[in-house]
N, C-alpha and C positions, 0 to 999 in steps of 0.2 A: 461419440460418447460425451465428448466435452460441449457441444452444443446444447445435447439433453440436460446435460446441468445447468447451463443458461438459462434455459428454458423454464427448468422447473424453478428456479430462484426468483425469475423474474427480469433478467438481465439484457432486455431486450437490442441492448446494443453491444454486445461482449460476441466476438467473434473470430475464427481463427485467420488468422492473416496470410495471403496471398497475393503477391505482386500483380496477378490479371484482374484480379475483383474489381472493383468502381466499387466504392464506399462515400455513398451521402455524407457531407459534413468530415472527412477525411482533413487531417491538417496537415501543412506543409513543417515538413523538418529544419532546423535551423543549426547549425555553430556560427561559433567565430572565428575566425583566423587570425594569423599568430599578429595585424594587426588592430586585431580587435572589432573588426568589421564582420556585419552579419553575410552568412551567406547560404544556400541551400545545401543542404545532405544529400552524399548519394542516395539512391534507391537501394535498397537492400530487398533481396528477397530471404526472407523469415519462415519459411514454409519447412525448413529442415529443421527448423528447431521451437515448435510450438510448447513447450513446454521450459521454455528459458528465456521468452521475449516473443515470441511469434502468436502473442494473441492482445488484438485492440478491442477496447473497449475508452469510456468516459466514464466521467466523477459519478453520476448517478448508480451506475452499474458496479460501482466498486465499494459506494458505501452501501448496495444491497448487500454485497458479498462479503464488506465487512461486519454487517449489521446481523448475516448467518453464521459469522465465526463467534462475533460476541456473545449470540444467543448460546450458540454450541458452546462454546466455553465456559458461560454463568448456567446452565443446569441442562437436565440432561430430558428430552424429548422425541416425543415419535417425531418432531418437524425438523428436528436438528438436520444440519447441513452434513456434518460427522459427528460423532458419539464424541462426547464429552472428554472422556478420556484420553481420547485420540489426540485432542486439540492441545488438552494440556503438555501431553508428552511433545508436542511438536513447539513448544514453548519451553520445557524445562531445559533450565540452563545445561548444556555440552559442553559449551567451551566461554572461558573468561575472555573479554576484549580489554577491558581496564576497571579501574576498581568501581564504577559504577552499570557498566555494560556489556552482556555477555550474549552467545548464541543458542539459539535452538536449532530446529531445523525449519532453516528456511527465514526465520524471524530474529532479528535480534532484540533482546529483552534486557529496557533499564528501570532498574530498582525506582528511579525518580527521587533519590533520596539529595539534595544539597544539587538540583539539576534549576541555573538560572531561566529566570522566563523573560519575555518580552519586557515587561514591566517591572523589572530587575527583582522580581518577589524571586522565595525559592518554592519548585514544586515538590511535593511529597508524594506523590500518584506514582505507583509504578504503571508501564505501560510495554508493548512492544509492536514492532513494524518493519514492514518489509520494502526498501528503496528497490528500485527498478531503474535503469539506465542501457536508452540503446541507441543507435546513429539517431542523433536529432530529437532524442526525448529523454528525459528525469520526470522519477514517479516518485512517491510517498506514499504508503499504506498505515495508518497509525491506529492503533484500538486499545483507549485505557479504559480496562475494564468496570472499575468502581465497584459498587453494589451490586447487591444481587438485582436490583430492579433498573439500574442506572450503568452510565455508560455513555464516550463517548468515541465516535469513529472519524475517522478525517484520512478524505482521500485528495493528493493531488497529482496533480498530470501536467507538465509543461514542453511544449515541440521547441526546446532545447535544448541541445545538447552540454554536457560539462555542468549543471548546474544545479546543486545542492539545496532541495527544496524542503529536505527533512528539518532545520531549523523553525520554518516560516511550520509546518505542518506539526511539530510539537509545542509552537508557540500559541497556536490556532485551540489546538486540543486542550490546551491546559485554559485558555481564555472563557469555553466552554465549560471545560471539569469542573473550575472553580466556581461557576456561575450556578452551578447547579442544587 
């Protein structure tokens, strides 16, 4: 089932993951230890939990799939990825995190109100995004939605472990937003 979704999106390199596969362009996992030296990740096999980290894909394939949420989420079409509704509910705030960022499901969602940028400007965009962290990788998924015609999505992926790439990946988005 989750392949046919790949499939139909366009996602030609999003796939579920299995320790026997051979995967083309496959990266090697990385931390550091505790003196700060890089070193390789065990292997993990991810096959029991495809639905919490058990499925690889790359940057292009994840801003297809951010670029199906964002559609889904600014209006509502037979091509939608899920119904409009859907997506919003999966974004309304659940739970507060602190006075500027809170949960949905799955997503957490900031207002962007008084939130500094690279360029020490402040952004006013709300937006929301889903990190991901598993032995030897940090991910970032970010979609500020803007306009009904406008938008901007940013996905990153680093094979390191422990490493916080949602700063660089709201700094990136807002670099875009504002250029727009």
């Amino acid at each position: 089932m989750a392949s046919l979704l790949f499939w139909e999106l366009g996602m030609r390199n999003t796939q579920l993951d299995t320790k026997e596969k051979i995967v083309a362009g496959r990266v090697s996992y990385y931390k550091r230890n505790s003196k700060n030296v890089l070193e390789n990740c065990p292997e993990v096999d991810c096959s029991n939990k495809f639905a919490g980290g058990g499925i690889i894909s790359n940057v292009t394939d994840l801003l297809i799939f951010a670029n199906a949420i964002l559609h889904s989420y600014r209006m509502e079409t037979k091509e939608n990825l899920i119904r409009r509704e859907t997506i919003r509910k999966f974004i309304k705030e659940e739970v507060e995190v602190d006075s500027m960022t809170s949960t949905g499901l799955g997503w957490f969602l900031v207002e962007g109100k008084e939130v500094k940028t690279l360029d020490g400007n402040v952004a006013n965009s709300p937006f929301f995004y889903h990190t991901g962290a598993a032995v030897g990788a940090s991910s970032v998924l970010l979609i500020k939605p803007g306009t009904e015609s406008s938008g901007v999505c940013v996905a990153i992926l680093c094979n390191l472990q422990n490493t916080s790439v949602f700063n660089l990946g709201r700094d990136i988005g807002d670099l875009f937003y504002n250029s727009m």
